[in-house]
Phi, psi and omega in degrees: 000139190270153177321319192258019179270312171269008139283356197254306192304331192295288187335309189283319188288333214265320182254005182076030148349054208248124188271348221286320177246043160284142179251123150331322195282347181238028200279146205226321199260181170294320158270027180269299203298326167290346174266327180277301190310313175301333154293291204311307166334327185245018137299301162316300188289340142296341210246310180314284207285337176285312192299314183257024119342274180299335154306268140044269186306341188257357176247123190213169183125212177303158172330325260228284164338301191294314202276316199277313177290335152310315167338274189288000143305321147305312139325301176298355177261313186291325164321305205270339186281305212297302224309321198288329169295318184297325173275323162311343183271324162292312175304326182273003171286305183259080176254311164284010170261155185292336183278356181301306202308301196280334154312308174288310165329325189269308179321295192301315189296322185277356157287315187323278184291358145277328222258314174276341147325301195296308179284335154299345155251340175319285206290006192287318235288000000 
């Protein structure tokens, strides 16, 4: 679990939060807005794991194939280690602001949706 998935569980649990009928659209504090951002997040990162999921899937066949979905697989563990140091280096930049939660949530999302341009273009090139 990354540091800032158990500050967001302590922070919530400690104070009894229940998100369940939050609407986003009015969300005004700080962990209505840190709650919205951590859904959106986890819509990116479905959209992430499908693209490269379906990246995966076109490559089959021949040896060639085979050696090349190693590759990239191999890529994608090393993607997901730096993406994860890079935003964790932004949250400890902003540690002490009510804004580290949303910073890191834009990072991972804005790595995120490069990362699915790319793989979405991966079998093209």
């Amino acid at each position: 679990m990354t540091i800032l998935a158990i500050l967001f569980t302590l922070s919530t649990a400690s104070t009894g939060f229940d998100f369940s009928h939050l609407d986003c659209e009015k969300a005004f504090t700080n962990p209505e807005i840190n709650e919205c951002a951590r859904r959106d997040h986890e819509v990116v990162e479905a959209k992430l794991n499908k693209s490269y999921q379906d990246t995966l899937a076109k490559l089959t066949g021949d040896a060639d194939a085979f050696e090349a979905k190693k590759q990239l697989v191999s890529a994608q563990r090393e993607w997901i280690k730096f993406r994860k140091l890079d935003c964790q280096a932004k949250f400890t930049l902003n540690r002490g602001g009510t804004i580290r939660t949303l910073v890191y949530y834009d990072c991972m999302d804005n790595h995120a949706n490069q990362r699915i341009a790319q793989l979405e273009n991966w079998a093209d090139l």
